[in-house]
GUSE-217857 format. One record per residue (C-alpha): y, z negated, x negated; residue number from 1; residue in three letters. Coordinates in steps of 0.001 Angstrom, whole numbers, plus 500000, padded with zeros to 6 digits. Layout:
% GUSE-217857
Y;Z;X;NUM;Ala
...
***
This chain:
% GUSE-217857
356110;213605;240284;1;Unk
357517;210200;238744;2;Unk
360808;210011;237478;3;Unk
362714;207944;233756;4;Unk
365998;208273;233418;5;Unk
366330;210909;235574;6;Unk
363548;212824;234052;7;Unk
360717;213965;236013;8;Unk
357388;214249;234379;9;Unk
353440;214711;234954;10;Unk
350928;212457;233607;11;Unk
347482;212554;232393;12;Unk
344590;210061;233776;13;Unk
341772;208477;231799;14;Unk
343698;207950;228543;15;Unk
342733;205742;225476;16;Unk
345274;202882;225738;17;Unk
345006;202273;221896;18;Unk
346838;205330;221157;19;Unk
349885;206618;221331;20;Unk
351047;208577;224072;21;Unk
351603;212299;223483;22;Unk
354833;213844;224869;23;Unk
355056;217564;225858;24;Unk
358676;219325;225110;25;Unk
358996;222615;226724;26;Unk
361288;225712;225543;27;Unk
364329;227229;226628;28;Unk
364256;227710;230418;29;Unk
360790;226010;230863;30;Unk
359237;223185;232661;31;Unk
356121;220617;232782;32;Unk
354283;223820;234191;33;Unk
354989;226133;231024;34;Unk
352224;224091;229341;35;Unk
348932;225280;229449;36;Unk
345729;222653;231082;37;Unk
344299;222302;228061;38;Unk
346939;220759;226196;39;Unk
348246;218691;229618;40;Unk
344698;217402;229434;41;Unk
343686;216679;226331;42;Unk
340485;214311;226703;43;Unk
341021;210785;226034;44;Unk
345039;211020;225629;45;Unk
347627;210129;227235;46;Unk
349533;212823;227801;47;Unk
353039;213153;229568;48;Unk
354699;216549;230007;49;Unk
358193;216087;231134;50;Unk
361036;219271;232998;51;Unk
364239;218271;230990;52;Unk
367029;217473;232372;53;Unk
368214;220179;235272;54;Unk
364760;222204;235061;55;Unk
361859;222047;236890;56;Unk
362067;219103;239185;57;Unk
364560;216988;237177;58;Unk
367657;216165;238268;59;Unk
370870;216267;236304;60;Unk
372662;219001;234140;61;Unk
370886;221169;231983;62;Unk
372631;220327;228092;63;Unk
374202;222663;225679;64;Unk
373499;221060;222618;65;Unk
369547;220090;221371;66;Unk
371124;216559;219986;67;Unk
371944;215653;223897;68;Unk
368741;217004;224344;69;Unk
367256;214853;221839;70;Unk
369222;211557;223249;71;Unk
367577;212487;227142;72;Unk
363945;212584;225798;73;Unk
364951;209372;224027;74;Unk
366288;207528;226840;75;Unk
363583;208973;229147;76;Unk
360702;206977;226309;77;Unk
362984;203652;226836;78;Unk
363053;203667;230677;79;Unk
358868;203770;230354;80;Unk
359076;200875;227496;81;Unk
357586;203885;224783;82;Unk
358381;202922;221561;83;Unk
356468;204702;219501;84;Unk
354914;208072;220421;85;Unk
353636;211723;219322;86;Unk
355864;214536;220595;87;Unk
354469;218024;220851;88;Unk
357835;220759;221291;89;Unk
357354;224625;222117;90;Unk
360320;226839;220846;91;Unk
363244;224972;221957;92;Unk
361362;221973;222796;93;Unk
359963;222053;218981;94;Unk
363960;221758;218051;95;Unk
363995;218996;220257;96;Unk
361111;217162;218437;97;Unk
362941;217663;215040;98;Unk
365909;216542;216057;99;Unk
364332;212966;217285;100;Unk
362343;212862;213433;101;Unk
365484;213514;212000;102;Unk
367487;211357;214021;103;Unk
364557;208332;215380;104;Unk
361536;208626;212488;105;Unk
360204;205082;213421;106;Unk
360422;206291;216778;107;Unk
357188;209112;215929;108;Unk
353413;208754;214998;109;Unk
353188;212030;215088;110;Unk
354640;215564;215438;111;Unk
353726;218554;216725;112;Unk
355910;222199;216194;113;Unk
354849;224721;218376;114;Unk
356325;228379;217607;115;Unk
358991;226463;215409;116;Unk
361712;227394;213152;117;Unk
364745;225941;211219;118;Unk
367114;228430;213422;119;Unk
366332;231088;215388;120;Unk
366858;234642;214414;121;Unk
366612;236404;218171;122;Unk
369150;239415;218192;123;Unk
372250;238217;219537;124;Unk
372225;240164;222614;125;Unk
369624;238169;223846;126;Unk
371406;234718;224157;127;Unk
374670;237156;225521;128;Unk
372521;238317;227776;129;Unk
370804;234477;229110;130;Unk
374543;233360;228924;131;Unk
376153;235943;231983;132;Unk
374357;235362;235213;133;Unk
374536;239348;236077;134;Unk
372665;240080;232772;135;Unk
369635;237335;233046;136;Unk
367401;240642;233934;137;Unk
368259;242148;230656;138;Unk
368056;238848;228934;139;Unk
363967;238671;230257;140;Unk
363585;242325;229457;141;Unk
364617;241760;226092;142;Unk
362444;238860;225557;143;Unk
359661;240293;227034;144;Unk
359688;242505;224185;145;Unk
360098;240429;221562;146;Unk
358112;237482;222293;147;Unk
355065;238451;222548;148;Unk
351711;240355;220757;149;Unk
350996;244057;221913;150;Unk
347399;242688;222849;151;Unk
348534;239895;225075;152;Unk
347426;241412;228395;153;Unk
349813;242266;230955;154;Unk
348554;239154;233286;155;Unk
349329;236459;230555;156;Unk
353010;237957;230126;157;Unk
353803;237780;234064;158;Unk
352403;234044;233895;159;Unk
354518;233638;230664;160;Unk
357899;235550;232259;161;Unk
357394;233360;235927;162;Unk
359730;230478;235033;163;Unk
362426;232283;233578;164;Unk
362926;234715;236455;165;Unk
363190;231179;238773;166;Unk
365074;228965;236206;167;Unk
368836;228638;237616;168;Unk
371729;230518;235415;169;Unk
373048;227509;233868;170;Unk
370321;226118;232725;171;Unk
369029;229956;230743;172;Unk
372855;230073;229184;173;Unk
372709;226068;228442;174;Unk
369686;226263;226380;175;Unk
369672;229451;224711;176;Unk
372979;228681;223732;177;Unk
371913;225131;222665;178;Unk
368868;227628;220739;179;Unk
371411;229726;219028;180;Unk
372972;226756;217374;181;Unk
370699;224520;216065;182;Unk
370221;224681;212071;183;Unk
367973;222742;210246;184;Unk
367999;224683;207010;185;Unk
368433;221242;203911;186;Unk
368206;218514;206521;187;Unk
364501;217810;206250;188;Unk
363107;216960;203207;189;Unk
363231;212704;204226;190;Unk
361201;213477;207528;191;Unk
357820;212132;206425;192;Unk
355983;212391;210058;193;Unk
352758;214153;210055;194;Unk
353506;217375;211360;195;Unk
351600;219841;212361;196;Unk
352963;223160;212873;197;Unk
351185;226336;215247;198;Unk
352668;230254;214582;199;Unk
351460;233375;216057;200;Unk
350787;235450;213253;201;Unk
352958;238223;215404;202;Unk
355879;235992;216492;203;Unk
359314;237633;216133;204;Unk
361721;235027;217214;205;Unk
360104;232113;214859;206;Unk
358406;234300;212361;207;Unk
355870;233048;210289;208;Unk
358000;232436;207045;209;Unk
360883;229895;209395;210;Unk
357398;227973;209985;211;Unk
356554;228088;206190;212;Unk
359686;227023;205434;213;Unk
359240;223693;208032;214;Unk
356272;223039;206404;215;Unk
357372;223566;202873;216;Unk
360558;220906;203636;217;Unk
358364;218290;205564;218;Unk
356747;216285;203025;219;Unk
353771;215586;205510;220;Unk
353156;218901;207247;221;Unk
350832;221748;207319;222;Unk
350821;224943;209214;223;Unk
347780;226799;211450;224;Unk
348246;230351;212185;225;Unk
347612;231456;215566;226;Unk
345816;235369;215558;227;Unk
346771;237966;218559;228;Unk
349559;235604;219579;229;Unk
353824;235740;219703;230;Unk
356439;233402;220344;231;Unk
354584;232579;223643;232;Unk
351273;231272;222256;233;Unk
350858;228346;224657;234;Unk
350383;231351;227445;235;Unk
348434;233765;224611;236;Unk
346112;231660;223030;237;Unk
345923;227913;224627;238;Unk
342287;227337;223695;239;Unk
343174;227625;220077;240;Unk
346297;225768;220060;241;Unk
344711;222713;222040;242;Unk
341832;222626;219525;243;Unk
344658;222815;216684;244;Unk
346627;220075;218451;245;Unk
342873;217682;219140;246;Unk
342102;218304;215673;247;Unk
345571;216971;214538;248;Unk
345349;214210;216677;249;Unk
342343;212746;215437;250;Unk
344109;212095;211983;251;Unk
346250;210029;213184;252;Unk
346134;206480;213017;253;Unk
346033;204497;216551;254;Unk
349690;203522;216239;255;Unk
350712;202952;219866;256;Unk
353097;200123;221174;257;Unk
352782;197302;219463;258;Unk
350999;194764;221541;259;Unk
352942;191319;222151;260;Unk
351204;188250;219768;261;Unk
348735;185636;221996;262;Unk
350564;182886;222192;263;Unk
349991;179706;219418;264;Unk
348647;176707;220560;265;Unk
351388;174389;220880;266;Unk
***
């Protein structure tokens, strides 16, 4: 895999170079490979899916904040001369997006919040239990049971639960304390992106009225309900959410990079 500012990431061929690329932020303990193929491949797209800092195959620390966070995936876009571009964030990685809008608007075509909310509401035990190294077992048990539908067969949750049982310690306690922190509750309402926002109609860690609320405070957003899916929709329903995420895409105008002038004739 390539590497930006320390960041390694995977890239999709055959893209249209007249729009802008699309950026794939995964959640708390994830990687590159917590995205589903349809969304890494969305037809003519160019789509990079990046392991932050200290997961997956990048180097570095995992962070403890979702600004610093924020400040990697922005130094990662300079290193590959990105100016502006449409980031797509799952869970943690949607906090990650929204922190960048809030923080670098010019910087976005485009937005897309993927099991999203202004601050999460998962018991406490749960980020206690991600934060101790002897309790990461309880910590996926927990999760397990709250992040997903009752019909999501038993295959899709092993796929789902792989990463976390081989993230390292530090980086489960970085980021779900990073999670745990975040609040964007009052902080929104100048963010005009266009947004769109996915929720599984049965997620209990970003219920359905935190995405409500997003799209209620984001002048420019609208929300798509995701049946028989949780917090872990990308695993649950990834058909759906790449046709919600194509669809979106298609209204936006082909902002990329801007493309140097020819020069005059002297």
């Amino acid at each position: 895999m390539p590497i930006a500012h320390n960041i390694c990431f995977a890239e999709s061929p055959n893209a249209n170079p007249n729009r802008p690329p699309v950026v794939l932020v995964h959640g708390a303990g994830g990687d590159s490979h917590s995205w589903p193929v349809e969304i890494r491949r969305l037809s003519g797209w160019r789509v990079l899916t990046v392991d932050l800092p200290g997961h997956g195959r990048s180097i570095g620390r995992p962070r403890q904040s979702i600004a610093d966070y924020c400040h990697d995936l922005l130094d990662f876009l300079g290193a590959l001369k990105i100016f502006r571009v449409v980031l797509v964030g799952h869970s943690m990685g949607a906090a990650v997006v929204l922190q960048l809008a809030r923080e670098f608007p010019d910087r976005l075509a485009g937005m897309g919040l993927i099991s999203a909310t202004p601050h999460l509401e998962a018991p406490p035990l749960l980020v206690d239990y991600f934060s101790n190294p002897l309790t990461i077992p309880l910590g996926i048990q927990l999760f397990q049971q709250w992040a997903f539908s009752p019909r999501t067969p038993p295959a899709q949750v092993k796929a789902a639960l792989a990463g976390l049982h081989t993230a390292r310690p530090a980086v489960l306690a970085g980021d779900w304390q990073a999670f745990a922190r975040f609040d964007f509750h009052g902080t929104l309402e100048q963010v005009g992106i266009p947004t769109w926002i996915a929720s599984g109609a049965e997620d209990r860690l970003a219920p359905l009225p935190g995405a409500q609320y997003l799209a209620s405070h984001l002048p420019n957003a609208a929300v798509q309900i995701i049946p028989s899916a949780g917090h872990m929709a990308l695993i649950e329903q990834p058909a759906a959410l790449a046709a919600g995420l194509q669809a979106f895409l298609q209204t936006l105008s082909p902002l990329g990079n801007p493309r140097p002038a020819p020069p005059t004739a002297p």
